[in-house]
C-alpha positions as CSV (number, residue, x, y, z in Angstrom):
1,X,86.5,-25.3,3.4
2,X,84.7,-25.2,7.0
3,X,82.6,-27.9,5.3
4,X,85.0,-30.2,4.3
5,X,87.2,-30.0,7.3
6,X,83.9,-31.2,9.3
7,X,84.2,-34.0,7.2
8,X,87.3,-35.2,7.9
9,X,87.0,-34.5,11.2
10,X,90.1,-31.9,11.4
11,X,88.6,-30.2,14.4
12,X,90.2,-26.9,15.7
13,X,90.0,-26.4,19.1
14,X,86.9,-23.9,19.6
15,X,84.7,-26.2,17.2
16,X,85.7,-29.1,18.9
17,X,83.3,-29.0,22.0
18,X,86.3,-30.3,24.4
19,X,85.0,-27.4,27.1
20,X,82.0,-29.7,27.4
21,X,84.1,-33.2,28.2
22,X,82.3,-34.4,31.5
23,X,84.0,-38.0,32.1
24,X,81.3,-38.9,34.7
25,X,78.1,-37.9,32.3
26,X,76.0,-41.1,31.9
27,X,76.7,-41.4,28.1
28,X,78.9,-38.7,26.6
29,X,82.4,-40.1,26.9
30,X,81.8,-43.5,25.8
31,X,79.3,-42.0,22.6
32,X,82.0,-39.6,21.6
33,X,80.0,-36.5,22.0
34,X,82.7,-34.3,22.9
35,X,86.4,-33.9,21.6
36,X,88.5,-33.6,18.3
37,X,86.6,-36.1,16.8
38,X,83.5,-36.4,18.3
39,X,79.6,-35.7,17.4
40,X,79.6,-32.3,18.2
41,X,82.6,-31.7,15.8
42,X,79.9,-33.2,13.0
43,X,77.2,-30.9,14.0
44,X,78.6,-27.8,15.3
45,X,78.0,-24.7,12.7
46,X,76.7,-22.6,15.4
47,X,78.6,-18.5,15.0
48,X,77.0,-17.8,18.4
49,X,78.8,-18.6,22.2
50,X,75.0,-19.0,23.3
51,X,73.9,-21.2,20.2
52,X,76.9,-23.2,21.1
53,X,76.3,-23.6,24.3
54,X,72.6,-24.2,23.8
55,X,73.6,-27.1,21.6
56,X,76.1,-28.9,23.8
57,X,73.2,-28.7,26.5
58,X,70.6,-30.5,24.1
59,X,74.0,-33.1,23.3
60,X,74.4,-34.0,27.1
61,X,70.6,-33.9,28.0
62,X,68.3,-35.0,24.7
63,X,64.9,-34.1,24.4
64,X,62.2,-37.0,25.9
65,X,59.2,-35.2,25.1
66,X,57.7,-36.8,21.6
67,X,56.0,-33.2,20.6
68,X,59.0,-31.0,21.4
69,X,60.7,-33.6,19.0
70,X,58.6,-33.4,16.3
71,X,58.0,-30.0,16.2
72,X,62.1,-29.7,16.0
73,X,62.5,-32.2,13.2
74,X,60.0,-29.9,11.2
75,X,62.1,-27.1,11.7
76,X,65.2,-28.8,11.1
77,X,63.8,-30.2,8.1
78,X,62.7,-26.5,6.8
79,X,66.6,-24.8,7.6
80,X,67.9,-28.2,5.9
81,X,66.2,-26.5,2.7
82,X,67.6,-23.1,3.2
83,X,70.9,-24.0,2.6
84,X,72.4,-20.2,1.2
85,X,70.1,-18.7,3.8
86,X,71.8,-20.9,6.6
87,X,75.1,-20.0,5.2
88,X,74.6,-16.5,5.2
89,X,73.9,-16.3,8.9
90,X,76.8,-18.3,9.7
91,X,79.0,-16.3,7.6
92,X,77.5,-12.7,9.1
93,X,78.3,-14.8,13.4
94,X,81.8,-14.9,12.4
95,X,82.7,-11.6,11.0
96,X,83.2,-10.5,14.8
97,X,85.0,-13.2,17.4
98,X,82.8,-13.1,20.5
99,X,84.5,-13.6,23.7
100,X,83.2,-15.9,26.5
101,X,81.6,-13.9,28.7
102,X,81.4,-11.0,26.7
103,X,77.6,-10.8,26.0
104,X,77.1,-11.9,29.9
105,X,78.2,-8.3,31.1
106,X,75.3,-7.1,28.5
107,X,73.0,-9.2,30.2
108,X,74.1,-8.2,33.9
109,X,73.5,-4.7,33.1
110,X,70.3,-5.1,31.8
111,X,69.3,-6.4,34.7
112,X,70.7,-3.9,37.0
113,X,68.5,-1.2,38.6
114,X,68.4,1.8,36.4
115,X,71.3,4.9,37.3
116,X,70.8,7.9,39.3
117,X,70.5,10.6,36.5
118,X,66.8,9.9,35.3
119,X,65.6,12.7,37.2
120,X,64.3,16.3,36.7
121,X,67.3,17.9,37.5
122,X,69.9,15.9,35.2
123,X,67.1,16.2,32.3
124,X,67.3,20.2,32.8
125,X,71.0,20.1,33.5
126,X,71.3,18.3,30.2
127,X,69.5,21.8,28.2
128,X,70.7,24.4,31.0
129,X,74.1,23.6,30.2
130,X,74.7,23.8,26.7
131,X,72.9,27.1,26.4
132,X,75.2,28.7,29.2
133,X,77.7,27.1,27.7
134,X,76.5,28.9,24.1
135,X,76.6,32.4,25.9
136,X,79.3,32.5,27.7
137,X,81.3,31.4,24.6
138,X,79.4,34.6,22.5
139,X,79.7,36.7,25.5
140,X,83.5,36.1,25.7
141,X,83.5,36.3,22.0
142,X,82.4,39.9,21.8
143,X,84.3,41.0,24.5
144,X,81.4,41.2,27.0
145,X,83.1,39.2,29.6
146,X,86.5,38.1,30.4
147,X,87.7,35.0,28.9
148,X,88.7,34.1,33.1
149,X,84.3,33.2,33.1
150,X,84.8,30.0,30.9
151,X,86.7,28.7,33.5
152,X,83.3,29.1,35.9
153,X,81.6,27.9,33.8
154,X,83.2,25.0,33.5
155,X,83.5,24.2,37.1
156,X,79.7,23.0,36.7
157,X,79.7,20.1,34.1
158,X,83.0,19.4,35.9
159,X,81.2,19.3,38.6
160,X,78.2,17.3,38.0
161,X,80.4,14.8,35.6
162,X,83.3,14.4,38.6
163,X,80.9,13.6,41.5
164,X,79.5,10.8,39.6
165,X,82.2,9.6,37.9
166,X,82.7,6.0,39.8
167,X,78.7,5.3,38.7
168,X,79.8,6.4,35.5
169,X,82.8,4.4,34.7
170,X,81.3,1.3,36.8
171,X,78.4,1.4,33.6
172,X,80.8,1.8,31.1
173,X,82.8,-1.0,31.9
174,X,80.1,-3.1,31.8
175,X,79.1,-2.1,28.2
176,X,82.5,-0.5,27.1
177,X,83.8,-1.6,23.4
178,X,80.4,-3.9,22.7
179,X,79.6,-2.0,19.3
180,X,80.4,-5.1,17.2
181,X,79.6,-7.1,19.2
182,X,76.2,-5.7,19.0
183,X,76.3,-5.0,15.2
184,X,76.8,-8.7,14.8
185,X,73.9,-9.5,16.8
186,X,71.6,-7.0,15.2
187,X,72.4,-8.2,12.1
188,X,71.6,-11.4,12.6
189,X,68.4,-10.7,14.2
190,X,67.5,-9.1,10.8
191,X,68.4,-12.1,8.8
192,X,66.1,-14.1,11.1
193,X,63.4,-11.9,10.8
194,X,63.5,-11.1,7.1
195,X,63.3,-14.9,6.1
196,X,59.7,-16.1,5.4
197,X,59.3,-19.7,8.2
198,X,56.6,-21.9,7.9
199,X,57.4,-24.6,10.9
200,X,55.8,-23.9,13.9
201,X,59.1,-23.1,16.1
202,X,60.4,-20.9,13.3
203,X,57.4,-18.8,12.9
204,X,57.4,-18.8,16.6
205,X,61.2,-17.9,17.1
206,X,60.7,-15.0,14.2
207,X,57.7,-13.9,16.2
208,X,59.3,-13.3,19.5
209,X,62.2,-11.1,17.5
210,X,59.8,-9.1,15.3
211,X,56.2,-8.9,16.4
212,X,56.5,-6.0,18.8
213,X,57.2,-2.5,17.3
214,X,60.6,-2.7,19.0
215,X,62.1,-5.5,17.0
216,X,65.4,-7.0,18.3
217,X,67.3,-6.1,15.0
218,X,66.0,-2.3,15.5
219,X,66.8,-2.3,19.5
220,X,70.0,-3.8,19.2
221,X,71.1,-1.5,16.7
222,X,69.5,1.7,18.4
223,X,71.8,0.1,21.4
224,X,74.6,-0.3,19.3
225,X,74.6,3.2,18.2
226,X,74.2,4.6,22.1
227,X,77.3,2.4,23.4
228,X,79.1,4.4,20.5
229,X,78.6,7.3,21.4
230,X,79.4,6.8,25.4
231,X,82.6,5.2,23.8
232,X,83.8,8.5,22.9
233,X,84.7,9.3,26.7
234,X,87.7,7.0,25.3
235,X,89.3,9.5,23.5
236,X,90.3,11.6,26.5
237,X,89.8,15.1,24.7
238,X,86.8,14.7,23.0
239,X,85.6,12.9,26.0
240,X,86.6,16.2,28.2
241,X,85.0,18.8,25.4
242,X,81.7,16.6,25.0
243,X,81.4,16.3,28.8
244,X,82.0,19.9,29.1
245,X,79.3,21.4,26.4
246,X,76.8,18.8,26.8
247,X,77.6,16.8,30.1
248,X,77.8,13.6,27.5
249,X,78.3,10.7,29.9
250,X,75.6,11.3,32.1
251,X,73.4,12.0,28.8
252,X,74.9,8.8,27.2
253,X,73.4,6.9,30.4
254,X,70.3,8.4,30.4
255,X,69.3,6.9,26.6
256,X,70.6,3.7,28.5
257,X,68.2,3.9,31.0
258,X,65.7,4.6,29.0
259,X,66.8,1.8,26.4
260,X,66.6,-0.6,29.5
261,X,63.4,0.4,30.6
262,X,61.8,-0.2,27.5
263,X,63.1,-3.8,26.4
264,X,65.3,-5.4,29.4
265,X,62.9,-7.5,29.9
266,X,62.4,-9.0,26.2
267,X,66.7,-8.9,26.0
268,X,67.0,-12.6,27.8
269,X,64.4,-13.9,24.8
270,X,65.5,-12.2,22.4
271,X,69.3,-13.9,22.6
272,X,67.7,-17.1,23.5
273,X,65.7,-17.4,20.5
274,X,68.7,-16.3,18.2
275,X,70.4,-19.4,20.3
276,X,68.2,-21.9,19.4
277,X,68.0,-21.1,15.8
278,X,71.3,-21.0,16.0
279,X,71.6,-24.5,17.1
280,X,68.7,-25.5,15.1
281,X,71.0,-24.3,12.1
282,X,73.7,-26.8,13.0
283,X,71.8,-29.7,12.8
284,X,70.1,-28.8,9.6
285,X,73.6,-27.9,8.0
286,X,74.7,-31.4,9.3
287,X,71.6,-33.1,8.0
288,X,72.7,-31.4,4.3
289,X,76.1,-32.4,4.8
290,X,75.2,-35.8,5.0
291,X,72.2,-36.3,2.9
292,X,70.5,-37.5,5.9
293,X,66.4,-38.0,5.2
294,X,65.3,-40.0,7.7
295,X,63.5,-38.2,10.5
296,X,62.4,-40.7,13.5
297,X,59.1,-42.0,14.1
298,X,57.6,-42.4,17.6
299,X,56.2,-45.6,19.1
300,X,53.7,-45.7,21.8
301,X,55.8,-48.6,23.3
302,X,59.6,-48.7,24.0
303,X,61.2,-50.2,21.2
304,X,64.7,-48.8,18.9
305,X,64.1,-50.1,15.4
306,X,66.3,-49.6,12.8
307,X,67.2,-50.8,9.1
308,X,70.9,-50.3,7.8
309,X,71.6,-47.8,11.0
310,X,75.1,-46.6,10.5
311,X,78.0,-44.7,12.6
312,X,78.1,-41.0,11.5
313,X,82.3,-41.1,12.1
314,X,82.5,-43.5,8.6
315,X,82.8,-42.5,5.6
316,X,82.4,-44.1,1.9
317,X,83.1,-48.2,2.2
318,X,83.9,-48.6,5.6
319,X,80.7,-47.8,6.9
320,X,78.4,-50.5,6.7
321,X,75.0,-50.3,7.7
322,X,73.2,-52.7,10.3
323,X,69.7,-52.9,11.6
324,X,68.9,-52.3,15.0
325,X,66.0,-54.1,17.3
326,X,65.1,-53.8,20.6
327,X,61.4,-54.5,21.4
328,X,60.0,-54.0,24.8
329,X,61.6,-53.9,28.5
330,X,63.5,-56.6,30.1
331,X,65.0,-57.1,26.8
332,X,69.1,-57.7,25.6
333,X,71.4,-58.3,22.9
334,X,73.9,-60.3,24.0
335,X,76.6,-59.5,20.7
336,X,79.2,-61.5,20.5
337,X,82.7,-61.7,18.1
338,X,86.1,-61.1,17.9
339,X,88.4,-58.9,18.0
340,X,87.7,-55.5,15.7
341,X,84.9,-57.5,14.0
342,X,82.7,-54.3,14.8
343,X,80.9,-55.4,18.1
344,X,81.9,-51.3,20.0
345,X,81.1,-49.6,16.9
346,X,77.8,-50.4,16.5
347,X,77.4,-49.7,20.1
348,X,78.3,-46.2,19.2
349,X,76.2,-46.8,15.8
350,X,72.7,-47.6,18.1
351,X,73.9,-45.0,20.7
352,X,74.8,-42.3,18.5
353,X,71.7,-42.6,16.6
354,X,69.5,-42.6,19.5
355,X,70.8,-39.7,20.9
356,X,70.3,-37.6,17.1
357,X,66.8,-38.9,17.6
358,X,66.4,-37.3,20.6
359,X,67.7,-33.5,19.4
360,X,64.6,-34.1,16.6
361,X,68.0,-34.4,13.8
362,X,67.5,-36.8,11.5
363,X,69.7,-40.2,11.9
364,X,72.0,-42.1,9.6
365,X,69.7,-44.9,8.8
366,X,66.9,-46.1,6.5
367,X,64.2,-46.2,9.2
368,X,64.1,-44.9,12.8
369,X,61.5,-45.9,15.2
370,X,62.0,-45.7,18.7
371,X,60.3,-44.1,21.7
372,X,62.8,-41.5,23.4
373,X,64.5,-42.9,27.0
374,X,67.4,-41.7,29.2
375,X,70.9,-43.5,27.8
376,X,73.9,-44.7,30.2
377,X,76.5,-46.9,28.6
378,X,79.9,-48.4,30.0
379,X,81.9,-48.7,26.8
380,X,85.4,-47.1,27.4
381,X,85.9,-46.8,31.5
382,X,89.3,-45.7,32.2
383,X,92.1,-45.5,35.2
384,X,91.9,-42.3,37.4
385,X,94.9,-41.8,39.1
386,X,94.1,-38.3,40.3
387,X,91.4,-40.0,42.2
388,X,93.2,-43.2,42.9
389,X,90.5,-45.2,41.4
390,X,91.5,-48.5,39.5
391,X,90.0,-49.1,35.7
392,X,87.8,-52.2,38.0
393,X,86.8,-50.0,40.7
394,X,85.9,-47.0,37.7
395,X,83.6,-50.3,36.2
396,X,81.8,-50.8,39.3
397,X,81.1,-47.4,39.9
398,X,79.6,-47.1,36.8
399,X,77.2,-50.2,37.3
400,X,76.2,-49.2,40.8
401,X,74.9,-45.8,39.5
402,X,73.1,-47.9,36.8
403,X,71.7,-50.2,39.7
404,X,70.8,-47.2,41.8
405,X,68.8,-45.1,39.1
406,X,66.8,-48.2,38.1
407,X,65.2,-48.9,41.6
408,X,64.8,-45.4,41.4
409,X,62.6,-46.2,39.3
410,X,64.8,-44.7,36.0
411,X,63.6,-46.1,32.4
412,X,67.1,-47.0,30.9
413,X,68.3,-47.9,27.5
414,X,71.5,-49.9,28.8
415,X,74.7,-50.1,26.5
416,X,77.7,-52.3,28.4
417,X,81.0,-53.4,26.2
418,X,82.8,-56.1,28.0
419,X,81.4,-56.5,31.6
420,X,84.0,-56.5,34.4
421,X,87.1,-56.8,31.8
422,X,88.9,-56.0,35.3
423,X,88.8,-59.2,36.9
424,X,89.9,-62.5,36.2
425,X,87.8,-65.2,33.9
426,X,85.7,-66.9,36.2
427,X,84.8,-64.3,38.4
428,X,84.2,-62.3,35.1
429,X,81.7,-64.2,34.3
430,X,80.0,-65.0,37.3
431,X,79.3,-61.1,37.9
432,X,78.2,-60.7,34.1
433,X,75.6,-63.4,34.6
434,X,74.2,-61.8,37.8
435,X,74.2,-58.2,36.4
436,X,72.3,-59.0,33.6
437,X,70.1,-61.1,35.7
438,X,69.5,-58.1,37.7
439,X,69.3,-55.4,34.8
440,X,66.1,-57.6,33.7
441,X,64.4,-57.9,36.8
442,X,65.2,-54.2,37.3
443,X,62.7,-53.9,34.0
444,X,65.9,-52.4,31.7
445,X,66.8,-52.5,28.1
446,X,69.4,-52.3,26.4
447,X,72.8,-53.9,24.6
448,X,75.8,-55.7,26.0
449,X,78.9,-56.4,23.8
450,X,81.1,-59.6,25.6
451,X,83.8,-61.9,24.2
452,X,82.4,-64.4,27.5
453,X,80.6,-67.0,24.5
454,X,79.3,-68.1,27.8
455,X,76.9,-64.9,28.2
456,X,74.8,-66.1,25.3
457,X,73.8,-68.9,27.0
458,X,71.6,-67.1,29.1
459,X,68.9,-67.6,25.7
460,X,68.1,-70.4,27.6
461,X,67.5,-69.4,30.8
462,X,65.6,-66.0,29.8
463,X,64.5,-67.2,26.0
464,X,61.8,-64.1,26.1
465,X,64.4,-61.5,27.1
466,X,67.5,-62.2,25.5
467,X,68.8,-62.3,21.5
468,X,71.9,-63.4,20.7
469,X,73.8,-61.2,18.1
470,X,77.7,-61.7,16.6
471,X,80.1,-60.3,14.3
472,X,82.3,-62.7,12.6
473,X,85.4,-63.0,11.2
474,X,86.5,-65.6,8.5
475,X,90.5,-66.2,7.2
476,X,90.8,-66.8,4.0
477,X,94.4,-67.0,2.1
478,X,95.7,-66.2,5.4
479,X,93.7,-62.9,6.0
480,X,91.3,-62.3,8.2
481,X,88.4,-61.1,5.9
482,X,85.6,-58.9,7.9
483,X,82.1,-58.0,6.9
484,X,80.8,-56.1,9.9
485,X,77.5,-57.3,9.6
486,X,75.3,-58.4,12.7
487,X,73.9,-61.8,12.4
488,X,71.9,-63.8,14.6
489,X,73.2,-65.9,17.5
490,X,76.4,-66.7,18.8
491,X,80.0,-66.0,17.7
492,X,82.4,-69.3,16.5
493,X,85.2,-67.5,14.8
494,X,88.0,-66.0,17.3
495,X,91.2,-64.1,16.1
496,X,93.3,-63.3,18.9
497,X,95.8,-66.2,18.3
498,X,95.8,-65.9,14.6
499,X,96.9,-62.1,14.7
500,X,99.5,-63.1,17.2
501,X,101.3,-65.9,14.7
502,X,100.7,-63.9,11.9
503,X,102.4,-60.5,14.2
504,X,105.2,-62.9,15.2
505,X,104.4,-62.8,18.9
506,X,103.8,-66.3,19.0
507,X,105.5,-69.5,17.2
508,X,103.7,-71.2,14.7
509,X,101.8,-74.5,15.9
C-alpha cells in the first residue's frame, strides 16, 4: 500500500519532505525536490529521523565527487536486488514512531562527562548495603532487634540516593522512556549486520557496526536493557524499595557510566552508518519501483547526454521520453514553443535527472553521461509579500546570484524558463539578449526555455555556443494535437489565440 501511494504521489505529511522546503536554495523549489508531490516523495522509504534527514541533505547538496558516485551506484545497485531484505528493515523502523529530537538527547548524554558515582565508595556502598540491609531484616526477624532499626537503616540509602537526586533525575531525563526506541535501533543494526554485502560501502558500513567485539546490535541492546531497569524509579514504590535494598539509581548510573566509557565514542558512527544505509535503502527501493537500470556514466569533460530522458512525476502515456545534449562550456539550448507544448517539463526532466545522477541513483533514461556540476535554475520565481519583493525584483535576484557565483569562479549547469517575464516586451528582450551574452562569456552551461522567437536568433551571432530546440503544437480538426518531442530549431506554431477562441474569450476572426 506504502508502495502504491508513492506512486500516485498521495503523500502524507511526514513522507512528504515539506520540513526541507528552502525557497532561496539554488535549485530545489523550481526541481520539485520538496513538497506533496515532489522527488523526495518518490524516493523517501527511509524508517529512520537520521536516514531521513541524511537523505534530504544529499537532495539539496548532490555528490560532485565521480568515485563517491560510483561507489554509491554499486551499492544502490546491490540493495535494488535485496528487495525482501530492504523491506524487512523498513518494516522493523516503523514498528516504533521516533520523535524528532528524541535520539538527540541519546547522543547529548553520550557525550557528557561521566557522573559522580564511579568511585570506591559508591562501588562498596552498592555491596555494604544490601548485606546490612539482609541482617537487619533477619535480625528483626528473630527478634534480635527492634523493628524501630529498619528505620536506621534506612536513613543511609536514603541518604546517599536524596543527596544526589538532582544528578540523578537530570540523567534520567535525558534517557528516560528510550527502551523502544532503542529496541528499534538494535534491531535494525542486526538486520544490517546479519546480511551478507558485497559493494564496497556496504561491506564498509556492516564493518563499522560489527567488526569490533562490541557490535552495535549487542551495545544497543545491553543499553536498552540498562535504561529499563533505571526506568523502574517510575513506579514510585518499587522505585522506593529498589533504592532502599540496593541503592538502584545510583547502580543503574553506574552500568551507564561504564556503558559510556566503553562505546561513546563509536555511538556517533554507529547511527550514522545505519543513516546512510538507510538512505541508500530509499533510493534502491525507488530504483525497484520504477524499473530504473540505467546507472550514469562519467565524462572527463562537461557534457549531459542523454537518450529518451524522461520526468520521474509521469506515468504510463504521458511521459514521453526526450534526449538530452549539452556538450562543453559556453554552450545553450535556446527551446522554444508554445504554450503547454512541454518546454518547463523537460527542464524539470534534464534537472531532475541530473540531480539523481548526482546521489549515484540511477536515472529515468536510456543512457546517462554527464560529468557532475553545481545546478541553479530560475523556473518558477514567485511574489514575496512578507518581504515586499515583486515577482521582477524576485527574477533579478535570482540572476544576480547566478552572475555573482560565476565570477566567482562557480562551474554552473544553468536552467532559466522565460527570462525577465516581469517586464514589458522590448525590454524583455533586450535583457535576455545580454544575459545570455554574459552567461557565455562567464564560461556557463546550461538551458533556457523563452517564448521571445527572437532569442533563437542569437545562432547567428554565437553559431558555436548556441542550439536551437522547440516543442510544437499542430491543430488538426480543431484540436490542438501535442507530441512533446524536442526537435531541432525554432518554434512556428503558437496557441495562445487559438485556446482563447476556442475558450470563448475572444470572437472569432
Amino acid at each position: 500500500m506504502e508502495e502504491i501511494s508513492i506512486l500516485k504521489m498521495e503523500a502524507k505529511s511526514e513522507n512528504s519532505g515539506a520540513e526541507f522546503i528552502d525557497d532561496d536554495h539554488p535549485f530545489a523549489t523550481d526541481l520539485d525536490v520538496f513538497g506533496k508531490k515532489s522527488v523526495f516523495r518518490l524516493i523517501n522509504r527511509t524508517s529512520t529521523l537520521r536516514g531521513k534527514n541524511k537523505l534530504a541533505t544529499i537532495l539539496k547538496n548532490p555528490i560532485k565527487d565521480e568515485d563517491l558516485l560510483a561507489i554509491r551506484q554499486e551499492a544502490i545497485a546491490e540493495l535494488k536486488e535485496k528487495n525482501l531484505w530492504r523491506q524487512h528493515f523498513q518494516a522493523k523502523g516503523k514498528l516504533n514512531t521516533e520523535s524528532p529530537g528524541e535520539l538527540d538527547g541519546l547522543m547529548a548524554w553520550s557525550q557528557q562527562k561521566a557522573s559522580r558515582f564511579n568511585t570506591s565508595f559508591y562501588k562498596s556502598m552498592l555491596i555494604v548495603n544490601p548485606v546490612v540491609g539482609a541482617i537487619t531484616i533477619g535480625l528483626i526477624s528473630t527478634g534480635i532487634i527492634n523493628s524501630s532499626f529498619f528505620l536506621l537503616f534506612l536513613l543511609m540509602p536514603l541518604l546517599l540516593v536524596g543527596s544526589k537526586l538532582t544528578d540523578i533525575n537530570r540523567q534520567h531525563a535525558l534517557m528516560s522512556k528510550k527502551t523502544q526506541l532503542l529496541e528499534k535501533y538494535s534491531s535494525l543494526f542486526k538486520i544490517v549486520e546479519d546480511e551478507v554485502f558485497k559493494s564496497q560501502l556496504l561491506s564498509e558500513i556492516k564493518n563499522n557496526l560489527s567488526s569490533s567485539e562490541h557490535s552495535a546490535n549487542r551495545e544497543i541492546k545491553h543499553l536498552s536493557k540498562i535504561m529499563s531497569s533505571f526506568d523502574y524509579r517510575l513506579n514510585m514504590i518499587m522505585g522506593l524499595l529498589l533504592n532502599v535494598f540496593f541503592l538502584w539509581d545510583i547502580r543503574q548510573l553506574m552500568r551507564l557510566d561504564k556503558w559510556k566509557n566503553q562505546n561513546s565514542v563509536k555511538l556517533t558512527s554507529w547511527f550514522d552508518n545505519l543513516a546512510l544505509i538507510d538512505e541508500l535503502n530509499s533510493f534502491a527501493g525507488f530504483n525497484y519501483a520504477f524499473q530504473l537500470v540505467t546507472f550514469p556514466a562519467f565524462s572527463e569533460n562537461f557534457v549531459i547526454e542523454a537518450t529518451n530522458a524522461r520526468h520521474p512525476f509521469l506515468l504510463g502515456n504521458k511521459n514521453i521520453g526526450n534526449p538530452i545534449d549539452i556538450s562543453g562550456w559556453q554552450q545553450f539550448n535556446i527551446i522554444t514553443g508554445a504554450n503547454m507544448a512541454g518546454k518547463s517539463t523537460y527542464l524539470r526532466t534534464v534537472g531532475i535527472n541530473l540531480l539523481l545522477a548526482m546521489t549515484g541513483s540511477a536515472v529515468v533514461a536510456d543512457s546517462f553521461i554527464f560529468k557532475p556540476v553545481d545546478i541553479i535554475t530560475g523556473i518558477k520565481t514567485t511574489d514575496s509579500l512578507q518581504d515586499g519583493e515583486s515577482y521582477f525584483f524576485a527574477e533579478l535576484k535570482r540572476l544576480k546570484q547566478i552572475i555573482v557565483r560565476l565570477q566567482q569562479g562557480d562551474k554552473l549547469f544553468i536552467i532559466l524558463d522565460e527570462i525577465l517575464r516581469g517586464t514589458n516586451s522590448a525590454d524583455k528582450q533586450k535583457g535576455s539578449l545580454g544575459l545570455i551574452k554574459q552567461l557565455l562569456h562567464l564560461n556557463a552551461s546550461g538551458i533556457i526555455a523563452t517564448h521571445d522567437l527572437a532569442l533563437g536568433k542569437l545562432i547567428g551571432t554565437f553559431p558555436e555556443n548556441i542550439a536551437n530546440k522547440r516543442f510544437e503544437v499542430e491543430i488538426t480538426n480543431n484540436e490542438l494535437v501535442f507530441d512533446y518531442k524536442i526537435k531541432d530549431g525554432i518554434s512556428r506554431n503558437l496557441n495562445a489565440t487559438f485556446l482563447m477562441r476556442k475558450m470563448g474569450i475572444t470572437p472569432d476572426e
